[in-house]
C-alpha positions in Angstrom: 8.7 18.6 -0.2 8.8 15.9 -2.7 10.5 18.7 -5.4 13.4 19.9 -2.8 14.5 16.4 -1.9 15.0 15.6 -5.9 16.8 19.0 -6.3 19.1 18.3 -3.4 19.5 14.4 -4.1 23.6 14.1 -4.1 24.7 11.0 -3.0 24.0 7.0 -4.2 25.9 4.0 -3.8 24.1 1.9 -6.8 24.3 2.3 -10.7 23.6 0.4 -13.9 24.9 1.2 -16.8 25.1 -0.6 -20.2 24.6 -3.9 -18.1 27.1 -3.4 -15.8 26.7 -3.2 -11.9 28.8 -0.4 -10.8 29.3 0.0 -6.6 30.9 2.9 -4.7 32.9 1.3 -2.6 31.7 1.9 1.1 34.8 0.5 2.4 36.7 3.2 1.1 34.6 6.2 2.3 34.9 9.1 3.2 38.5 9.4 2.4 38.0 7.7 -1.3 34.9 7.8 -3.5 35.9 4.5 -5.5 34.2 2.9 -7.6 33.8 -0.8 -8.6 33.0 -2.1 -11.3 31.0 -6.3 -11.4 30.1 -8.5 -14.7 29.1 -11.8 -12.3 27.0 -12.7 -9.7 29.9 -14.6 -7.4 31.5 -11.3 -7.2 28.3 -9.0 -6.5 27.8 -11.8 -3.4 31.3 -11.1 -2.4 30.9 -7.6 -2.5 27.8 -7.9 -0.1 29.8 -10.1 2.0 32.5 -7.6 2.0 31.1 -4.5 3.1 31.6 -2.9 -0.3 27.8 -2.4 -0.5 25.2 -2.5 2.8 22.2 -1.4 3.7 19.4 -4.3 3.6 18.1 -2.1 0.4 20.9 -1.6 -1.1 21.9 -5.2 -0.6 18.3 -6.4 -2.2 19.1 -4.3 -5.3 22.5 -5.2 -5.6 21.3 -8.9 -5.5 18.9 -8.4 -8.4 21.1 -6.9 -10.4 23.5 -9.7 -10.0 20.6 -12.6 -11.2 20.9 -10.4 -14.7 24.7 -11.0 -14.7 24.1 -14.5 -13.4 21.4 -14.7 -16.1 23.1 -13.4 -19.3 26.2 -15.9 -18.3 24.1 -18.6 -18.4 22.5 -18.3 -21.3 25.9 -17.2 -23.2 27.1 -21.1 -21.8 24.0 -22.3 -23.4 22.4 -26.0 -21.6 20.0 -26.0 -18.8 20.4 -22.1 -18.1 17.2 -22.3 -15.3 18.9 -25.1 -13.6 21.8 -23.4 -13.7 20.6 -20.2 -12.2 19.7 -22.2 -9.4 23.3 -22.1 -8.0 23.3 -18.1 -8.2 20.3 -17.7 -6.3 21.7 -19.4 -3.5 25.0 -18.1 -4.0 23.4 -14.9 -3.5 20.7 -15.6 -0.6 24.2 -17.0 1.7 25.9 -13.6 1.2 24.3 -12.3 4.5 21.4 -13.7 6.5 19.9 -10.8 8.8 18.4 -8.2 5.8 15.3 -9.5 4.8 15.4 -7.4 1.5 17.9 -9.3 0.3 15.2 -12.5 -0.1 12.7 -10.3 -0.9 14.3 -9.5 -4.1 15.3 -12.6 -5.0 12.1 -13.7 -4.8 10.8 -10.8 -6.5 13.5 -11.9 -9.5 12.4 -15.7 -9.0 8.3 -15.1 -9.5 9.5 -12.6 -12.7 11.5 -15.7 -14.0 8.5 -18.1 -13.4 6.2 -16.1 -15.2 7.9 -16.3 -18.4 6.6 -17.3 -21.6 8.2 -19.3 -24.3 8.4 -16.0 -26.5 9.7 -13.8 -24.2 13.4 -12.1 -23.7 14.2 -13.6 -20.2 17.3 -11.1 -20.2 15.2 -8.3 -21.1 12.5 -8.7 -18.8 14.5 -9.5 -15.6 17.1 -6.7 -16.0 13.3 -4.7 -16.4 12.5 -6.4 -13.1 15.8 -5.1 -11.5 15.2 -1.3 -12.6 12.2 -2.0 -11.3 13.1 -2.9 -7.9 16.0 -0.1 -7.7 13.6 2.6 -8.6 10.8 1.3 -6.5 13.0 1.9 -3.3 13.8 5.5 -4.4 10.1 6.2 -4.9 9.6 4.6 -1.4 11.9 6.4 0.4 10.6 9.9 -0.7 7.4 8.7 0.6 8.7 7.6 3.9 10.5 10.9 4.0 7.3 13.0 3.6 5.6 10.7 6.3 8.4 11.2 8.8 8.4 14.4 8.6 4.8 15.3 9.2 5.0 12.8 12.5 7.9 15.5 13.6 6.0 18.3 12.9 2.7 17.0 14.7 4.4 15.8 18.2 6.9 18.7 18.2 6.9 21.7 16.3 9.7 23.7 16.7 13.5 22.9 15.7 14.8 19.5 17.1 18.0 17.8 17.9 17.4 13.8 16.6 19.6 11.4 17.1 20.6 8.7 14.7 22.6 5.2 15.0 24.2 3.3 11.6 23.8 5.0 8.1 20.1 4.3 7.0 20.6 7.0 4.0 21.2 7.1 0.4 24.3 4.6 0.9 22.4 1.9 2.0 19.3 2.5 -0.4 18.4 3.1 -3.7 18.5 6.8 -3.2 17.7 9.2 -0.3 17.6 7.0 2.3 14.9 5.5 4.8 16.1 7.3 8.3 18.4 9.7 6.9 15.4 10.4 4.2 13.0 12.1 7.1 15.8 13.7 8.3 16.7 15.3 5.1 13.2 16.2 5.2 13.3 17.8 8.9 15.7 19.5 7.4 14.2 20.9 4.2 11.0 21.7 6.6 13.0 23.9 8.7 12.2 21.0 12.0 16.2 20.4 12.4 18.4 22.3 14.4 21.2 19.1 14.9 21.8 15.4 14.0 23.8 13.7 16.5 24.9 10.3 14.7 26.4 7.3 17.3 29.7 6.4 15.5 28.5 2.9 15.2 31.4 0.4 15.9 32.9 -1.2 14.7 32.7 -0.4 11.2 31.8 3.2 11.5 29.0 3.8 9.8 28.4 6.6 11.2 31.2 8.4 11.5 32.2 7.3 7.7 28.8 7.3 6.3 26.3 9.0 7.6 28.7 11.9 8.7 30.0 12.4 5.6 26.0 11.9 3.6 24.7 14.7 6.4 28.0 17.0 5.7 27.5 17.0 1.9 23.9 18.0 2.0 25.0 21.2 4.2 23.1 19.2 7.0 24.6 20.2 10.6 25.7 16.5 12.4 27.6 15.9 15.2 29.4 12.4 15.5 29.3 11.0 19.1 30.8 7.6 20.6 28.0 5.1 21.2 28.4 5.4 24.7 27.1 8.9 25.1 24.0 8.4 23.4 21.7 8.0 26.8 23.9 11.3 28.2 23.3 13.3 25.3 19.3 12.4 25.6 19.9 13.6 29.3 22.0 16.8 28.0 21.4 17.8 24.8 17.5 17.6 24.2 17.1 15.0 21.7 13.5 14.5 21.0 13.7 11.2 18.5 15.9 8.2 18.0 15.2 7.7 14.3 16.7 4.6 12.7 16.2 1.9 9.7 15.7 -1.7 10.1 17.4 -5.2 8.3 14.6 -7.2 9.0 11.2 -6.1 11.3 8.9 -9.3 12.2 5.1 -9.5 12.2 4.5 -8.6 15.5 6.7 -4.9 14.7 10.2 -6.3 16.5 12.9 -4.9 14.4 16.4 -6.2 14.0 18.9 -3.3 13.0 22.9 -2.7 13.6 23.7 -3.9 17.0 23.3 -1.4 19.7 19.8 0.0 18.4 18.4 -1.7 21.4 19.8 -0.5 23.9 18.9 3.3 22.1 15.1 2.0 22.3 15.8 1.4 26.1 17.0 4.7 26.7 14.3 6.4 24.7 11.6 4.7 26.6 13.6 6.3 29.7 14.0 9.8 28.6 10.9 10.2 27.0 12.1 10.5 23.6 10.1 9.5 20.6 11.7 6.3 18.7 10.8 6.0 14.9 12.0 3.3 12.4 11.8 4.0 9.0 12.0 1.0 6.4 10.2 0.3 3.0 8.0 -2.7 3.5 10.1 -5.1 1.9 11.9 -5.2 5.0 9.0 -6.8 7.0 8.5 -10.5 7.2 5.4 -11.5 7.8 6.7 -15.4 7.9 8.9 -14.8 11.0 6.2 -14.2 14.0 8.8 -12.2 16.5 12.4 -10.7 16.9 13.3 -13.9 18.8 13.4 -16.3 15.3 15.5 -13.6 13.4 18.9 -15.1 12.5 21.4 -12.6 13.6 24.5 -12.6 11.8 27.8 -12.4 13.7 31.0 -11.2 12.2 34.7 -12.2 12.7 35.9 -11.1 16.1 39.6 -9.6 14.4 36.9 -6.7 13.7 37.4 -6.0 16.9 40.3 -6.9 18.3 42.8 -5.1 15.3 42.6 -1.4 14.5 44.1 -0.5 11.1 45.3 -3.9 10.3 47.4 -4.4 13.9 46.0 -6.3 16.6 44.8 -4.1 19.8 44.4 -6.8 22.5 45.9 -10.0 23.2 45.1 -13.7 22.7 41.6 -13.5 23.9 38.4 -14.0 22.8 35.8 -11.4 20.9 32.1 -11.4 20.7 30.7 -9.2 17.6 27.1 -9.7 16.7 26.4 -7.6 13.8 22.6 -6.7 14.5 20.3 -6.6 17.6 16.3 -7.1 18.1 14.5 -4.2 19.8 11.3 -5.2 20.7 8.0 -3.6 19.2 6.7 -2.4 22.9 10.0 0.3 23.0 9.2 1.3 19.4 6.9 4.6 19.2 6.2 4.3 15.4 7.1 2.4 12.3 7.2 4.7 9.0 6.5 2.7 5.6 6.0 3.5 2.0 2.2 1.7 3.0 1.8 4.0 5.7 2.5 4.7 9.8 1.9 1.8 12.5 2.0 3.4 15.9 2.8 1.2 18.5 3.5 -1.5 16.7 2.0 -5.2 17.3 1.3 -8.2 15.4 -2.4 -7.0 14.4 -1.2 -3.5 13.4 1.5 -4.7 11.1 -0.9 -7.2 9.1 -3.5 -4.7 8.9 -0.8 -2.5 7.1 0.7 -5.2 4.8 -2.7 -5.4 3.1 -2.7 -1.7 2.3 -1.8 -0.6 -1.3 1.4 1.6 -1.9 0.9 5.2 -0.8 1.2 7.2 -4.0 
């Protein structure tokens, strides 16, 4: 399994090369592959602000990346270069505050850069650090792929329509994807008859994204307004919801783009199996349950303007960005550390304390 999802690995939104950060821009997609290229951290944080790159993994990795720009600036300005880094870290950390992956690998680059010795290359060893982190969510995701895929195989054998909401693939990863990884893998099994991805206003990451990931990898999808999601469990015989997660709390509540909750509700209705598939960087232990997640909201001209011209008059627009489905509507939680089923607070600590699974 492992073999076929290297061979057919196509897409990624990340690369770094000769110590430059270079970003597709996701903005642009599908009718542009751009790409863009970023010397400083201030810009990298604008480009996670912006859109250019998502993903909570992709948005971690990004981040780390930019403390080696941040990094080698400082220390070409010469003074106080830790006390200076100080401002980039935070620079970074403010660029959005719902994807937990982003602090994780901050903090990951932080405890490399406290751990250095007076002889050491700080530039060498935190750009090591970096490759590190990039690479580690690749590895992660094949193993959440392989995972997913047997759970599909075990509960229901035979081809499957699954449903999917956002773009949890290799866009907004390091490579393969978390959701869109076990359904790759469904797909390379033989499991997968259709992918039915929610359109996922207002930004379209479905439609855009994942659409356009699934249609390059020969993968049949079918793009469907959020609305139709509970008819199409009704209709169409879609026997999992399978997303990602921005953030998942210690008792297994999971905040992910907004309208994944209300996709939990209707699964628990029509019996369908709901999976979320992150790497475990994306739980935090330190925030007990959903309800303490800060969910970020976005300008309301996101929804109120389509291409550029304003749609709706001088009223008022509510857009939260992300959602909290809580872990009682959530049928499994796929990590790189294993599967929780039926997530709840003792499950998910008993799994942070396992080792890496391969």
């Amino acid at each position: 399994m492992r073999e076929q999802l290297l061979a057919a690995e196509k897409v990624k939104a990340i690369e770094w090369r000769d110590g430059v950060l270079h970003l597709l821009d996701q903005r642009a997609l599908p009718f542009e592959e751009t790409w863009l290229s970023y010397h400083a951290a201030a810009d990298v944080a604008e480009a996670i602000r912006s859109m250019v790159v998502r993903g909570a993994p992709a948005i971690g990795i990004s981040a780390a990346y930019a403390i080696v720009l941040a990094l080698r600036a400082r220390l070409q300005a010469g003074g106080d270069w830790r006390a200076a880094l100080d401002a980039d870290f935070q620079l970074l950390a403010d660029s959005r505050p719902t994807a937990v992956n982003l602090f994780w690998a901050l903090k990951c680059m932080r405890d490399r850069l406290d751990r250095l010795k007076s002889t050491d290359d700080p530039l060498a060893l935190l750009e090591a650090c970096a490759v590190g982190i990039h690479q580690g969510d690749r590895e992660a995701n094949l193993t959440m792929a392989e995972l997913g895929v047997d759970l599909i195989r075990r509960h229901q054998g035979n081809q499957q329509n699954l449903l999917t909401h956002c773009n949890a693939g290799a866009l907004a990863t390091g490579g393969f994807g978390t959701a869109l990884g076990v359904i790759r893998a469904a797909f390379h099994d033989g499991l997968l008859e259709r992918v039915y991805a929610d359109e996922t206003r207002p930004w379209l990451q479905g439609s855009r994204l994942t659409a356009w990931e699934l249609a390059a990898d020969g993968i049949p999808v079918t793009v469907n307004a959020d609305s139709a999601a509970a008819h199409l469990m009704k209709t169409r015989g879609i026997t999992w919801v399978i997303v990602g997660a921005d953030r998942i709390a210690a008792n297994g509540d999971v905040a992910n783009k907004i309208g994944t909750y209300q996709l939990a509700v209707n699964a628990m209705h029509h019996g369908v199996r709901f999976m979320v598939v992150a790497p475990s960087s994306t739980i935090d232990m330190a925030t007990e349950h959903g309800d303490d997640i800060v969910l970020e909201e976005r300008d309301a001209s996101e929804l109120l303007a389509l291409g550029g011209k304003r749609i709706a008059g001088d009223i008022d627009a509510l857009n939260p960005v992300f959602d909290v489905t809580p872990a009682d509507l959530i049928d499994f939680i796929v990590t790189e550390k294993g599967v929780v089923d039926r997530p709840d607070t003792e499950k998910m600590a008993q799994l942070m304390c396992r080792k890496r699974l391969h």
